[in-house]
C-alpha positions as CSV (number, residue, x, y, z in Angstrom):
1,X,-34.1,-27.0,95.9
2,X,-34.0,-28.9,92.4
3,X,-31.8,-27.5,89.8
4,X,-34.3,-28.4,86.9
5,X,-32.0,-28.9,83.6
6,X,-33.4,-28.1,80.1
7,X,-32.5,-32.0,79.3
8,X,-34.3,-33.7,82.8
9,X,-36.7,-35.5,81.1
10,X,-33.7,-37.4,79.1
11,X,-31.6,-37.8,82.6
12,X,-34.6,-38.7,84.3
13,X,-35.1,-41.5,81.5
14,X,-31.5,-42.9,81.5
15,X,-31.2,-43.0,85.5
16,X,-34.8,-45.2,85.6
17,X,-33.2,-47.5,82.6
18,X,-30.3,-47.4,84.0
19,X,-31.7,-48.6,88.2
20,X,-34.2,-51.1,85.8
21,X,-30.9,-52.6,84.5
22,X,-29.1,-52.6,87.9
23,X,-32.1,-54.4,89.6
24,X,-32.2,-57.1,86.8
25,X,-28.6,-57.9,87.0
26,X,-28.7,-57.6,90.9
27,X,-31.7,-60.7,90.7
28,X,-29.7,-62.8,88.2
29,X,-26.5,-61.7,90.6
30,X,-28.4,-63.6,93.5
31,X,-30.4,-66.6,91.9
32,X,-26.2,-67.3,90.7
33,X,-26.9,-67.1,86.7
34,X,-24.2,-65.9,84.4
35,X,-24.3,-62.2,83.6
36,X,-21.1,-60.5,81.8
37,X,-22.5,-57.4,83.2
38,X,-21.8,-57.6,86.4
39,X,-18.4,-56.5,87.6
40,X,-17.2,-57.3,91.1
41,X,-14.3,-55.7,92.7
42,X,-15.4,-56.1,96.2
43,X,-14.2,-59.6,96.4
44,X,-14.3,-59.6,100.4
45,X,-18.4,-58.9,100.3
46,X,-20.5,-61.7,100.6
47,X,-23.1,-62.2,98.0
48,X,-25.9,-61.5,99.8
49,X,-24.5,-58.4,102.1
50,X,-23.6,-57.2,98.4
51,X,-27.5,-57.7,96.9
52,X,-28.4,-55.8,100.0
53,X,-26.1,-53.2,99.4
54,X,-26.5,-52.4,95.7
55,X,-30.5,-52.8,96.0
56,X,-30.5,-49.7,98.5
57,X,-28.5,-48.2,95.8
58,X,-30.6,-49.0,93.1
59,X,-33.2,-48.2,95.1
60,X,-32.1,-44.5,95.5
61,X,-31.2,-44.3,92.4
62,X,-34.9,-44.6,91.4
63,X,-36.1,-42.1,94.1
64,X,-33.8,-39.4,92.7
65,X,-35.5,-39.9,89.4
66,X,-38.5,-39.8,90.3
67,X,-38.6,-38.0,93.9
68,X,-36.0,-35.1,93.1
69,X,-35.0,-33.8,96.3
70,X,-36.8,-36.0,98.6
71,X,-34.1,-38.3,99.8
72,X,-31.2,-36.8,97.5
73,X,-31.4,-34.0,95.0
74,X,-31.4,-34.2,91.2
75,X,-28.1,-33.4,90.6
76,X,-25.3,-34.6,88.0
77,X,-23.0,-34.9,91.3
78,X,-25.5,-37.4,92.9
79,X,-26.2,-39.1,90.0
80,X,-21.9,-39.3,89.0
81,X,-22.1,-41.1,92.7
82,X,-24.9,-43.3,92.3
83,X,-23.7,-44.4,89.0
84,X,-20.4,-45.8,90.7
85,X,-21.7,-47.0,93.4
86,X,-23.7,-48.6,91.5
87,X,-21.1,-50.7,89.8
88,X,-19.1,-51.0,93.1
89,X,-21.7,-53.2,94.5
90,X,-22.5,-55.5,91.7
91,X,-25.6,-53.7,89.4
92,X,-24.0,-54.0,86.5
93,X,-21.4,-51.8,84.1
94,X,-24.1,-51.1,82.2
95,X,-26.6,-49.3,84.5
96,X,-23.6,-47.8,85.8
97,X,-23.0,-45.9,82.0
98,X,-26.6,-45.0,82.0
99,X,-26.1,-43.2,85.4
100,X,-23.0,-41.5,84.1
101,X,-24.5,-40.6,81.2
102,X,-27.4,-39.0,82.5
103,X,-25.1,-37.1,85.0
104,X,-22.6,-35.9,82.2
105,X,-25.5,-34.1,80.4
106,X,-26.1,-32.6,83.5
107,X,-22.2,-31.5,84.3
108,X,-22.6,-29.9,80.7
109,X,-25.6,-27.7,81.2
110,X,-24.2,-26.6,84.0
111,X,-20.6,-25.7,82.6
């Protein structure tokens, strides 16, 4: 079962902006353009094994948003994951602050 927070719709907006942002910086990622948003410290991955990667997260990220508790709840926990795997596997810093963002507001309901 959903926690449903008094701020959702705002969470539910920065976690879609923030998986938009990931899956525009995961395409420039792969077609090799320059992108100072992208941060890779998993040198070892190969750059298509990473796309994979952080499009299944990106990809989860957007269910949670819009599916809340269909594959993963709505949760500021899950979405505090999400947002750093997110930047983990190459979506970008800045969808990765959206993420947190979104699940900070939840932490502080909750609190």
């Amino acid at each position: 079962m959903a926690k449903h927070y008094k701020n959702e719709k705002i969470m539910k907006f920065l976690t879609i902006l923030g998986a938009l942002i990931g899956l525009v910086t995961l395409i420039l990622y792969i077609l090799g353009l320059e992108n100072y948003g992208f941060v890779n410290p998993v040198l070892a991955l190969d750059r298509v094994f990473n796309f994979i990667i952080g499009l299944v997260i990106v990809f989860l990220t957007f269910l949670v948003a819009l599916k809340p508790d269909k594959p993963l709840p709505f949760h500021w926990l899950v979405l505090f994951l999400l947002g750093v795997f997110l930047v983990i596997f190459g979506a970008g810093i800045i969808s990765c602050v959206l993420v947190i963002i979104a699940s900070l507001i939840g932490l502080l309901e909750s609190i």
